[in-house]
N, C-alpha and C positions, 0 to 999 in steps of 0.2 A: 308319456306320463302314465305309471301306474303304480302298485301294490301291491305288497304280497307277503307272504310270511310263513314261516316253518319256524320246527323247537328244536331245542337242543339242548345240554343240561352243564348249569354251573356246579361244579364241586367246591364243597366246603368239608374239609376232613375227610372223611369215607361216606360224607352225608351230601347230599346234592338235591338243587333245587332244579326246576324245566324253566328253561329261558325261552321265549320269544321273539326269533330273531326277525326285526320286520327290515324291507326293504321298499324306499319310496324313491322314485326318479320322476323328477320333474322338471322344466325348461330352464336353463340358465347356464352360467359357465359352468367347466365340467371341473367336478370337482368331488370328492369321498369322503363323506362324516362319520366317524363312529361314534356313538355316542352308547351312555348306557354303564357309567363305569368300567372301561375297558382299561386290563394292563397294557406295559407295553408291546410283550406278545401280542395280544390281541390287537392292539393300535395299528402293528407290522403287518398286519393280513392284508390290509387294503394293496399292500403291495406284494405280496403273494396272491392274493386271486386273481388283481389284473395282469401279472405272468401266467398265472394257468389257463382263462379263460384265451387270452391271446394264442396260448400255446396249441390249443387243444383245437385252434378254428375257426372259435366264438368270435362277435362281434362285441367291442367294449362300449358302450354305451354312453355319449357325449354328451351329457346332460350333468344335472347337479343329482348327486346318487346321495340318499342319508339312510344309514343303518342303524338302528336305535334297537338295545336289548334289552329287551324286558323282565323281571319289573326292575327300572332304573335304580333303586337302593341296592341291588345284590351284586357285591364285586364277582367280576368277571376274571379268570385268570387261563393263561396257554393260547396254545393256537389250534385247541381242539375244535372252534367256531367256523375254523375255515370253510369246510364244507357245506357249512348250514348256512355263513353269509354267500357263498357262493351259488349257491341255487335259489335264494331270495333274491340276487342280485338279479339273475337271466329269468328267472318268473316275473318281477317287477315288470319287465321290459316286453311282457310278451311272447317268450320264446321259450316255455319250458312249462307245459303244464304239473297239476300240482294233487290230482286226484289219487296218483298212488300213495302220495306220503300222508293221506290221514291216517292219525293217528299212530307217528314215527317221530323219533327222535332222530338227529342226524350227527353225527360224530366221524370229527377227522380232522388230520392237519395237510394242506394240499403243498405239494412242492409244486419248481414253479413250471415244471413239466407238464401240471396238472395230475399226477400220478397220488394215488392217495396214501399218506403214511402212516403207519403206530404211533399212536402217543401212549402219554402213562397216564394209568388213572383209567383206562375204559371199564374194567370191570366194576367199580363202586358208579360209574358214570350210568351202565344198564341197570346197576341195583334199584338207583336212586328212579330212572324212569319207569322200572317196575315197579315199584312202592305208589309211582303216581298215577298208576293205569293205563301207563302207555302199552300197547301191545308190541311194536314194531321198532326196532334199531337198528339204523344202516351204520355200518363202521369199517373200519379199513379191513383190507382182508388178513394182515397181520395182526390184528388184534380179535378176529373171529372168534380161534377156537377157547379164548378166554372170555367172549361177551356170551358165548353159548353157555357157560356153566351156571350161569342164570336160568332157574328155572321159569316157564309161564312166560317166554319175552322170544317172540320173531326175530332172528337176526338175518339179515341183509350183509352180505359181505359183498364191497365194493376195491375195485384195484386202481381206479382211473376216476378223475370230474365228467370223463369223456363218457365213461361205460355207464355212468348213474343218469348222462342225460339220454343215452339211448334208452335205457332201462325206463326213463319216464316218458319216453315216447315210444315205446311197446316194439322198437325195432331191436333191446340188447334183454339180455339178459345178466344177473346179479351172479357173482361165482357161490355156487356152495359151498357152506361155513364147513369145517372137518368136524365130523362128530367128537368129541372129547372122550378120549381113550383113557384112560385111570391106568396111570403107569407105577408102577408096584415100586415104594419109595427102594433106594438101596440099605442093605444094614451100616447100620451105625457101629460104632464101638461096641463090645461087649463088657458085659461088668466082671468076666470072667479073666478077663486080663489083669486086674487089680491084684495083686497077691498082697496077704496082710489087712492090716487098715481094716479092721473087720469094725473099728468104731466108724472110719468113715464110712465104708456101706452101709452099717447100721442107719447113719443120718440121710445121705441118699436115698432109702428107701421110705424115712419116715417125712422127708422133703415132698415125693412124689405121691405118698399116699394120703398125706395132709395141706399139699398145696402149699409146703413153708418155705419162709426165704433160708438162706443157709451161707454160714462161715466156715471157710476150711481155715484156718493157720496152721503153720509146721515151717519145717527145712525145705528147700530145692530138693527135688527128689523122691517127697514122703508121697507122692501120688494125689496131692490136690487137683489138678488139672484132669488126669486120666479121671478122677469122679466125677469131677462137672461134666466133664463131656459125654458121662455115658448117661447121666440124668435123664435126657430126652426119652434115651431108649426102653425107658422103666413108667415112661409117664403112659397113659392110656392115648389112642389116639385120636383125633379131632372128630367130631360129629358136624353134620351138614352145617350146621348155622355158622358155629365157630370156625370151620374150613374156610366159609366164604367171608367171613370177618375179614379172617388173618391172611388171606390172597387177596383181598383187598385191596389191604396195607400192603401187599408184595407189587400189587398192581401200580398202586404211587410210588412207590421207591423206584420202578424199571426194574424189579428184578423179578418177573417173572419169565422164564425162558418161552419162547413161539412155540405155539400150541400147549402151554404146557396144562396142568390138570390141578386143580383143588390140594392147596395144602394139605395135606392131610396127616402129616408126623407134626408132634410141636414147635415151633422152630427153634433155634439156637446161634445166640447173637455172642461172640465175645472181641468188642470191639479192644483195637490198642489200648494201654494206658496215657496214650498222648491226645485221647479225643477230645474234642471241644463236648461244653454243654449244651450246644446246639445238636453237635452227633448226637450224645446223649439223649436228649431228652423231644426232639423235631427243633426246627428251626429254619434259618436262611432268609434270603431277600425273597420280596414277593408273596409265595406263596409259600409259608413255612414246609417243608417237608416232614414226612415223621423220622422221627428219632431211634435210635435201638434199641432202647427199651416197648416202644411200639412198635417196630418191627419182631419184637421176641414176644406181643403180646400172644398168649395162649402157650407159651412156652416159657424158653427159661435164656436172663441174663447173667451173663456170665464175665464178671472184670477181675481176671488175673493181674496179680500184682497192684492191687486195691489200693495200696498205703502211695502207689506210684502216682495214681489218676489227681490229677485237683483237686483241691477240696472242694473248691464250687463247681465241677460238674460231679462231682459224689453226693453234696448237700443236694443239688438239681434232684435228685432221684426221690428224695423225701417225698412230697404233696403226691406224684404217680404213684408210690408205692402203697402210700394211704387210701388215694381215691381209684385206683385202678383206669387215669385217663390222664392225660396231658392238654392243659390248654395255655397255647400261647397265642399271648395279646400281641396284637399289634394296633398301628393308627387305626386301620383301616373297619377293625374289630379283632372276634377272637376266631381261635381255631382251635378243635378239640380233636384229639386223637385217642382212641380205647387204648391202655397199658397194662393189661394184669398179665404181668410174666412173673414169673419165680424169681427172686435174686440168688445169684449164688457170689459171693467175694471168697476169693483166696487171698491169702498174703505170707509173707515171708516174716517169720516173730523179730526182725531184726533188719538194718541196713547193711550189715556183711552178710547177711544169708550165708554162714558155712552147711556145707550139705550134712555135716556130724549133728546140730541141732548147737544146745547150747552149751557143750562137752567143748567146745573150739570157739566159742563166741568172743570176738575180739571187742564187742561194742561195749559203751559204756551202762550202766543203768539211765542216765540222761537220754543218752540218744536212743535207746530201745525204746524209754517212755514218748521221745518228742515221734519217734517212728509210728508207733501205735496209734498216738493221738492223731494222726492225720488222716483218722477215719473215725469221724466227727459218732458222739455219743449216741446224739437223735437219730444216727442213720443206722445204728448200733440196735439200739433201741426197737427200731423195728425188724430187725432179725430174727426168727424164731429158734432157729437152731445154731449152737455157735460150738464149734467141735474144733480143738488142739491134736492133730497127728503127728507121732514120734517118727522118727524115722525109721524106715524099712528093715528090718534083722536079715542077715546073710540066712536064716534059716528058713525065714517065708519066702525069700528067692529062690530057694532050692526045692521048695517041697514039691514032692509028687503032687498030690491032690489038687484037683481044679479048686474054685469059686466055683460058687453059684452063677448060673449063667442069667444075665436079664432078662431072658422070657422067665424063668423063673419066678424071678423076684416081681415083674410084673405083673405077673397071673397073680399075687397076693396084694398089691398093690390096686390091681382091680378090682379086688374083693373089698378089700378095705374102704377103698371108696364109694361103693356103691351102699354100705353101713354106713357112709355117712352121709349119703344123699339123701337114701330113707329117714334116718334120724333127724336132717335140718329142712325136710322138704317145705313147712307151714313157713320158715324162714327166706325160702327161694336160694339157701347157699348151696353150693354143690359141693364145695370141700368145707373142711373143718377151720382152714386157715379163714376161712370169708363169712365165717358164721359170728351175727353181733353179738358184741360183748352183752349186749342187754338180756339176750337170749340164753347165755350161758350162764349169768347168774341168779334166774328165777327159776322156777317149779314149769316143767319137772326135769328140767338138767341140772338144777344147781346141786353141786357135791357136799356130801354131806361135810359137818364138822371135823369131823377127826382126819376125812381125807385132804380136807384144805390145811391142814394146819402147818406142812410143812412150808407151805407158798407165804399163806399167814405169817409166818416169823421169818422168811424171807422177804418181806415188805417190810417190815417192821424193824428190820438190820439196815434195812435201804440197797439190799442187794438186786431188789425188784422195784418197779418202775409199776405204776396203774396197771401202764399199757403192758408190760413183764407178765405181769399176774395174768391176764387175759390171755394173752399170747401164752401162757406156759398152761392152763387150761384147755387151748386147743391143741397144743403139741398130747399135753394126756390123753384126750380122748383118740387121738391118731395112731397111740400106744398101743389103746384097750381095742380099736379096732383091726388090728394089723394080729395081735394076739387073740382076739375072737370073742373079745368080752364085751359085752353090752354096756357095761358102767366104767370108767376108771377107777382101780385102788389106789390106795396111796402109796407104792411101790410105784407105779404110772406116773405119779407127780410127782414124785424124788427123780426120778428118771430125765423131767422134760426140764426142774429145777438145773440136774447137771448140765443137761445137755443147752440150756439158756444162760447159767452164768460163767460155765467153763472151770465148775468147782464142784465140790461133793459136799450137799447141802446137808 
């Protein structure tokens, strides 16, 4: 008969609470309770520990064993418990002292070898027990060199159930976790390969320097895609907080590679246009995963062939793009995932997409129009920048003369935005696109008269939307600071007018 207990940490989103896992054995027939809201991962452990234990040597314990995790309201999800209820198990019983794990969280899924394995999710798993004061995290040895990029937290790297109980009885020792090497991202695309499209670069750069969502439309061919993709390469790069955000999130998807190192370029997601709104937005049974607009949070999404995607996982993107997070409900409760990525949509002006443009368009005006509409108004709406590209001239295929390369355009992109950090710091926005409307219409950013007035009678025609107005207000000041001017003119807001309703206001 006895008692015992260690922690371990439930995740919720990239946010997680410390669970205590207690174990009690006491006389009766032999039998394994988990209780504690457990899924069915978790449910399954009871029969992975008694293989590992068995495996490794250990005596199973013939008595009635109850596991209860605490605090019983908070759903429990995976099979990251294993190791935690496995060393309550054999400390309950007497045979595994417990004076090394004050104040350690324990994380791992045990195969039935006893061998310790990677799960997903450890890095938001050491965030979470960092934030709660835990000093100490023992974790598989596969998932080491990602729990080390946590700063202010012990990790303990473990390969075996076997090596952690010598480890607690001072006969093994723990393997050293690899120090986290910062591997120098590879270059991406250059903006230098675009020839022409000097409006799309234009919007590209005012995309990255203002934090705005962005429309390409054109022909096959016109170099929508070559723009989205070089996007990243012009955005500034992550700083420590948002690194560990957004590797977080790479953390729970599985797609961090072993050993690997701190996001640190923005990411860039461009899922098929056959995805679900679950892809989209997180989702799935159980335990929602995030979606690829949280996966590109801190960067940029990107859906080629936009008019192709569903219209309900396109409308799905609305509420993230507004509130910069995802939360999906389920019974059980809810689940939040952070989303502020950029949008970028391209599309084709037509269902025959001829690569000539509209010199060869076989389609009808009906169908162009029912084409168009299948990229719903309000999703429209909050685009900031929406730019028409002609197609390519045999004469910017041939020219000598490079582009601009994006370090280039970057180094001014940097500058730009750093004018607008200073400018919206009392707000807490960091770019222009996140800065509230409330702020932009009072003293002392609100624009004078004469320079509103072209916006003014673009509301008043009903070419602009509230939210139009505000949003073409930020693309202006993203203008005046890209150009080096403290205020916008009204040359700056005829500018962001064209560049928002796709007309010359």
């Amino acid at each position: 008969m006895g008692y015992a207990m260690v922690r371990s940490v439930a995740l919720h989103g990239i946010g997680g609470d410390l669970v205590s896992v207690e174990a009690d054995i006491t006389p009766g027939l032999p039998s394994l309770v988990v209780s504690g809201l457990p899924d069915m991962a978790l449910n399954e452990s009871r029969d992975r520990v008694r293989a590992a234990i068995h495996n490794i040597g250990e005596r199973w314990p013939q008595q009635r064993i109850t596991i209860n995790l605490l605090p019983a309201h908070v759903p429990k999800h995976g099979s990251g418990f294993d190791l935690a209820v496995a060393v309550a198990l054999l400390a309950a019983d007497g045979r595994l002292p417990l004076d090394l794990l004050h104040d350690t969280v324990l994380i791992g899924e045990l195969g039935l070898d006893g061998t310790l394995r990677p799960i997903r999710g450890v890095l938001p798993a050491v965030v979470a027990a960092d934030r709660a004061g835990v000093g100490r995290a023992v974790v598989p040895i596969g998932n080491s060199a990602e729990a080390c990029l946590v700063p202010g937290i012990t990790v303990w790297a473990a390969e075996s159930l076997g090596q952690l109980i010598g480890f607690l009885h001072r006969t093994m020792r723990l393997g050293a976790p690899p120090t986290p090497t910062p591997t120098p991202p590879r270059p991406g695309p250059d903006l230098a390969d675009v020839v022409g499209q000097e409006r799309g670069r234009r919007a590209i750069e005012l995309a990255a320097a203002g934090g705005h969502h962005l429309a390409l439309f054109g022909p096959p061919g016109a170099g929508k895609t070559m723009l989205a993709e070089r996007l990243p390469g012009v955005l500034p790069g992550l700083d420590d907080d948002r690194a560990l955000e957004t590797t977080a999130l790479h953390s729970l998807a599985g797609m961090l590679p072993v050993g690997g190192s701190l996001v640190r370029r923005p990411p860039f997601q461009a899922p098929h246009h056959s995805a679900s709104v679950a892809a989209l937005v997180g989702g799935g049974s159980g335990l929602p995963q995030p979606g690829a607009i949280s996966l590109a949070h801190n960067g940029v999404l990107f859906l080629d062939e936009c008019a192709e995607f569903s219209p309900s996982a396109l409308n799905a993107l609305r509420q993230p793009l507004e509130e910069g997070s995802v939360r999906l409900r389920r019974a059980a409760g809810e689940m939040s995932y952070p989303a502020r990525a950029q949008l970028v949509l391209a599309a084709n002006p037509c269902p025959c997409a001829k690569p000539a443009g509209d010199r060869h368009c076989e389609c009808t005006p009906l169908a162009r129009r029912r084409y168009q509409n299948r990229i719903s108004g309000p999703l429209m709406d909050r685009v900031d920048l929406q730019v028409d590209l002609a197609p390519v001239t045999a004469a910017a295929l041939l020219q000598d003369a490079m582009s601009e390369q994006s370090e280039t355009v970057a180094a001014r992109v940097l500058e730009a935005r750093a004018s607008a950090a200073g400018r919206w710091v009392a707000s807490s926005a960091r770019t222009n696109a996140s800065v509230p409307s409330a702020v932009l219409r009072r003293d002392p950013f609100r624009l004078p008269g004469a320079v509103l007035r072209p916006a003014t009678r673009a509301v008043e025609r009903g070419t602009l939307s509230a939210r139009g107005f505000d949003r073409v207000l930020r693309v202006a000041w993203t203008i005046s600071d890209l150009a080096g001017r403290t205020v916008p003119t009204i040359g700056d807001l005829a500018e962001a007018i064209q560049l928002r309703t796709r007309r010359v206001s």
